[in-house]
Each structure stands twice: as C-alpha cells, then as structure tokens.
N, C-alpha and C positions, 0 to 999 in steps of 0.2 A: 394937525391930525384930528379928525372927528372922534369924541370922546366917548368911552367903551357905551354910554347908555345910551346914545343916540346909536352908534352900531348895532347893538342888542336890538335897539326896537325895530329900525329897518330892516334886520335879519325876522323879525318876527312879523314884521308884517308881510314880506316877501313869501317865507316858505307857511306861514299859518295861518295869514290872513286876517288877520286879529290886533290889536292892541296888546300893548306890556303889560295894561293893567289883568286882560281876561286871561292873557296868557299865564301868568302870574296866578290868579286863579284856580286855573284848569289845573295847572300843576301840584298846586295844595292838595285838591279833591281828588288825586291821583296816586296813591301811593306805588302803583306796579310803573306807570311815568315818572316817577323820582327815581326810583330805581335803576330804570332803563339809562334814563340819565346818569346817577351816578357811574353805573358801571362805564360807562363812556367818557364820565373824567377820570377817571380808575386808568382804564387802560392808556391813553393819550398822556396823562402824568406819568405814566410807568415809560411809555415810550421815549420820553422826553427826558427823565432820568438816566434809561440807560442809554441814550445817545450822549448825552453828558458824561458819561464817563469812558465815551469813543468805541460803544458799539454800533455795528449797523443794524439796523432795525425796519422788518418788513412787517405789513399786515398781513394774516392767510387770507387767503377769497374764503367766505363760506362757502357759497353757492362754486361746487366745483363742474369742471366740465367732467362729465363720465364719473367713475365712482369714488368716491372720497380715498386719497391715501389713509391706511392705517395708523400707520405715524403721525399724520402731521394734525392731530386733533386737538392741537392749539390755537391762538392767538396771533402769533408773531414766530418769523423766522428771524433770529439774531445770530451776528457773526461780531468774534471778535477782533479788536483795532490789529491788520495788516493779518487778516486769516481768511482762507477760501473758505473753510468748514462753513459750514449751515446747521442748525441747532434748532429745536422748537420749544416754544416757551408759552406755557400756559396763564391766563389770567383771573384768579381768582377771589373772591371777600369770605369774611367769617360769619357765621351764623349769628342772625340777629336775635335770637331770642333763647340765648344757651344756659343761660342763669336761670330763666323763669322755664325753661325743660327741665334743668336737673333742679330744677325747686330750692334752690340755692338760697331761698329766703325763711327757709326752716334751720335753724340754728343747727343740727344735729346733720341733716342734710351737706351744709357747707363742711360742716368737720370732715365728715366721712370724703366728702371731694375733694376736699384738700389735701386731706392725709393720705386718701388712695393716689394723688397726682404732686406727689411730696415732690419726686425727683425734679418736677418742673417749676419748685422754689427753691429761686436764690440763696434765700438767705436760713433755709432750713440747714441743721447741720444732718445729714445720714448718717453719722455716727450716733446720734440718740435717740432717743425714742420718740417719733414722729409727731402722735397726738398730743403729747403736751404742747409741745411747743404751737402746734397750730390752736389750741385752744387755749394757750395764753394770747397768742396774735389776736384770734376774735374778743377775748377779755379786755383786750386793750383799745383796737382800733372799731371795733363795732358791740361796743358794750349795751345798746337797748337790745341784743339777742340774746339776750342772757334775764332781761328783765320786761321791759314792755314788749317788747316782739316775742317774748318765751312760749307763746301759747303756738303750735302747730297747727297751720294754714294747710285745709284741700279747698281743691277748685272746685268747683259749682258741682261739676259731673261726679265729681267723686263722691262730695258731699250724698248726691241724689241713690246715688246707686247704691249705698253703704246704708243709706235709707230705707232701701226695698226691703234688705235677708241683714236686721241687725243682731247681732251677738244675744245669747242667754244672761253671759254675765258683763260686769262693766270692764272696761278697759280704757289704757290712757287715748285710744284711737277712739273710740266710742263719746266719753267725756270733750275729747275736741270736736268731733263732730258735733255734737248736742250742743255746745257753742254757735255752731255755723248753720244750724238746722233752719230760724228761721227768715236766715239771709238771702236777697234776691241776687243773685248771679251777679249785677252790676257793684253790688257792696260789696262781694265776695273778691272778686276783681280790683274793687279800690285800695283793700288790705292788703292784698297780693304785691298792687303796682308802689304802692306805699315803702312798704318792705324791702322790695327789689330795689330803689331810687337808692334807699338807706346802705342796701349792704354794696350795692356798685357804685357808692361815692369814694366806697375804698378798693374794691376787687373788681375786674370783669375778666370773662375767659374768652381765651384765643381760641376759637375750633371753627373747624371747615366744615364744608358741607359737599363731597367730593360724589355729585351726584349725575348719572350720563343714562342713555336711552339705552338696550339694546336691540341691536338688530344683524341681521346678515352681513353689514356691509360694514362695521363697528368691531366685527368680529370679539364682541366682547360676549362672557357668560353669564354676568352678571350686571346689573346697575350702577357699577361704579367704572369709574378707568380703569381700562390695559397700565400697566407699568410704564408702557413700552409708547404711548401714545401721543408723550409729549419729555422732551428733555428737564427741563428744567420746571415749578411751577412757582408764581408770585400771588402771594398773600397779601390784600393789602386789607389794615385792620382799623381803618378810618370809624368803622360802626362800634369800635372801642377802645381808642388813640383819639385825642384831641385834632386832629391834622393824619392827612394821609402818608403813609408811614408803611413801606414792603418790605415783606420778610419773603424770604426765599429756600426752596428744598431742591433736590432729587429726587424723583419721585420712587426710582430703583432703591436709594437707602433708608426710604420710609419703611413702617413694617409693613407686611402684606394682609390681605383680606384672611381671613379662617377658612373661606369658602373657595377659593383659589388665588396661589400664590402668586399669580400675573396680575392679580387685580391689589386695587388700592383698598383700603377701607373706604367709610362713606366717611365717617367723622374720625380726626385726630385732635386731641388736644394739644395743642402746641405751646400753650403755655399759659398765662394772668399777666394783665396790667395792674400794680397796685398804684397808687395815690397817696402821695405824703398829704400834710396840712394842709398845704398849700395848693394842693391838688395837680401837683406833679408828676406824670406819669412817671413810673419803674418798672422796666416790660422786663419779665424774666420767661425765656423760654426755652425751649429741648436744643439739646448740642446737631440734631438734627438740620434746624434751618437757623437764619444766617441773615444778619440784619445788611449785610457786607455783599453785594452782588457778585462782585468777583469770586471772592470765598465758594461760595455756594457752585458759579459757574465750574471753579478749577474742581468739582468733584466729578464731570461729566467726562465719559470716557469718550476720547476721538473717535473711536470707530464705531460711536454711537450717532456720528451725522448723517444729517438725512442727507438723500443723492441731489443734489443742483435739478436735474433734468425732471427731478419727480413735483422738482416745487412747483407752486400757484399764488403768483403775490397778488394781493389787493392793491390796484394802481387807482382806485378811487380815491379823490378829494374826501376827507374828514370832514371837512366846515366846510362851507360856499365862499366865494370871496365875495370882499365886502362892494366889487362894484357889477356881482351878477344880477343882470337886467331880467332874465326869463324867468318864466314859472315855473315849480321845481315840484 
C-alpha cells in the first residue's frame, strides 16, 4: 500500500497543482485555510465517532434545491442503531480567543470569572464561600499573579483612549496606565500574550460562539439560532483539549437568548479545562452537556424528528480517491 506521504502529495498535486512543500507553505500563511481545514477534520472525526458507536450518519446538502428547511440547519442527519427516526445535528468549536476577551490575565479579572462561573467548577464546594477558595486556587497554581504579573494590563486602544480625557485626580487605573503610556502596541501585546501562555498553562475556557445570519428564509429574529434548528449540537474543543475531544447539548435545554426565547444565546460558557503538573487535562463542565453521546442523544424528544421526505443528504465524495485520474 502506497504510504500516507506519497498519497498526500499525489492528492496535492492533482487537485492544487503544486508540490507538498508550497502547499505546506500556503497553509502556514493562511490562517482562515487552517481553519477551513480544521473544521473539516472536526466534522469527518465526529462522523466517524458516531458511526462507531452504531449510528447512521448523513451529510446535509448545503446548497438546497428551493428553500432551505427550517430545521434542518445543521450538519448531519443522524439515526439511531435499528431506528427510522432522523434527527439533526449541529457541528460546532469554541472561541479561540476567550481568555484574552475576558482579560483573564488580570489577576482580579480571573477571580471575578471564576467566582461568577463557580457552578462550572468541579471541585468548588457551594456550600462555602466561593472567592476564597478560588483565590487560594490562583495563590497556588498561578502565583506570579499575585506578584510579577500584579501590575493591571490594558490593551494598546485602551491605553490610547484613556489618554485623550485623563482623570483630575490619580487613581489605581491612571497609575497603570502611566506604566503602559510609553509602549508601542507590539510591546503592549507581548505582555498581554506573555500573561495569557502563563495563566492557560493551568485554565482555559470552554465557550461557543453560536453565531448565524438572519434573513427571510432563516426565519430567525436575531443572529443567533432558532432553538428549533437543529436537534442535537457537538462541541468540539480541540482549540483547548490536547486532541479532539466532543462534548454534546440540546439545544432546547440550554437557556435561552434575553431577546427571545426561540433563540439561543451567542456565547455559553460551558465550562474550564484545568492542567495538573503534568499538564493533564481535567475538563469540568455544566450538567447541561455531556461528554457521553448517547446521554445527550436520550434527552431529544421523538416527536422532535425531522420528516424522511423533507431531508436533503449530501451524497458527495469527502476526499477523492486515491486513483482519481481527472482534474477536479
């Protein structure tokens, strides 16, 4: 059998026309091509999981003939081993940059986020009083925030702008600024990413990014999903898990948007991966989703399947095979 790099490069010379080395390349200099890519091992590993545990497993067509079913604004239709039902299943990752949004490398910052999302640690007791404990955890497992990292980090823009209309009198925000006052954005940003490496050798957070178009045919209100648009949904949280790793919801027993109750939120926190010594994942997350597929599946209610006659399966080849002769 011809071996996977000889395969790889004749698939690359075929459909890119290129060598392994520029292809290879092109993809470094590419981050929205990484992307594109991962999402595409994202979903074919998902597929392949749950066929392994004896579901059947369709692609949707994107491209539909006439106007997109309501429902079916997932990924895959899946049915369970010796069931006609059909079910839709959404394919989704977690926000890559959710630490350095919620500024999580400000000591004071992380408390308050942790202690506000106490319920989604493990090993927090809710019977006591929340912030100590989380502020002996950081005293323990990331103790330069307490001493070298103690000074309070803004970003370039804030910096600037705070600059313009500064205070009469001094303040602990003023005094940190006046620290960062005569740093170039690039140095600003190194302290930042310095910071962030330090405190997500031991934490990262799990949250989505549950973000969709509206229009007429979407029948949605808002920029997030219908409730109702997809059965099931799969997290996979590979961009802060060592290896690709899905967690699973309902999207009916998430809570709902504030703006209406058909809709989802855009972001949920689902939970922290912490890191022993050894840099061991320990993912703790909300009793809502469900590292366990089946689990998750047996919340879906049967008379929530979509109709057989309304489906649109993707009967498209994923990969080429390896002894396609044409140009593609």
């Amino acid at each position: 059998m011809t071996n996977i790099v000889e395969r790889l490069t004749t698939f690359i010379q075929k459909v890119f026309k290129t060598s392994l080395e520029i292809f290879l390349e092109a993809l470094k200099l590419s981050p929205n091509a990484q992307g594109y890519v991962l999402g595409s091992v994202t979903e074919l590993l998902l597929k392949k999981k749950l066929q392994g545990v004896g579901f059947e497993v369709n692609r949707i067509r994107e491209k539909w003939e006439g106007r997109k079913h309501p429902n079916h604004h997932g990924d895959f239709y899946i049915s369970a081993p010796k069931d006609s039902k059909w079910f839709v299943l959404e394919s989704k990752g977690v926000k890559s940059n959710s630490e350095k949004w919620h500024k999580l490398y400000n000591y004071e910052r992380l408390k308050r986020f942790m202690s506000s999302h106490s319920e989604k640690i493990n090993w927090i007791d809710q019977n006591e009083k929340i912030e100590p404990q989380v502020q002996a955890w950081i005293e323990k497992h990331l103790p330069k925030l307490s001493n070298e990292y103690s000074e309070y980090l803004y970003e370039f823009e804030e910096v600037q702008a705070y600059l313009e209309n500064p205070p009469k009198r001094e303040t602990a925000k003023s005094k940190a600024i006046a620290k960062l006052k005569g740093l170039a954005r690039n140095d600003i940003n190194r302290l930042i990413e310095e910071r962030l490496a330090y405190v997500m050798s031991k934490i990262k957070v799990l949250e989505t990014h549950f973000v969709s178009g509206t229009s007429e045919t979407s029948e949605r209100t808002q920029a997030t999903p219908r409730k109702d648009e997809f059965n099931l949904v799969a997290i996979d949280i590979v961009l802060r898990y060592p290896e690709h790793k899905f967690l699973f919801a309902n999207p009916k027993l998430l809570e709902s948007s504030g703006d209406d109750p058909n809709h989802l939120q855009q972001n949920y926190i689902i939970g922290f991966v912490f890191f022993d010594e050894d840099y061991n994942p320990i993912l703790s997350i909300t009793d809502e989703w469900f590292e366990n597929f089946q689990e998750a599946f047996d919340t879906v209610n049967p008379k929530h399947a979509v109709k057989e006659k309304d489906m649109q399966i993707d009967n498209r080849n994923i990969v080429l095979k390896d002894d396609i002769t044409e140009d593609v």
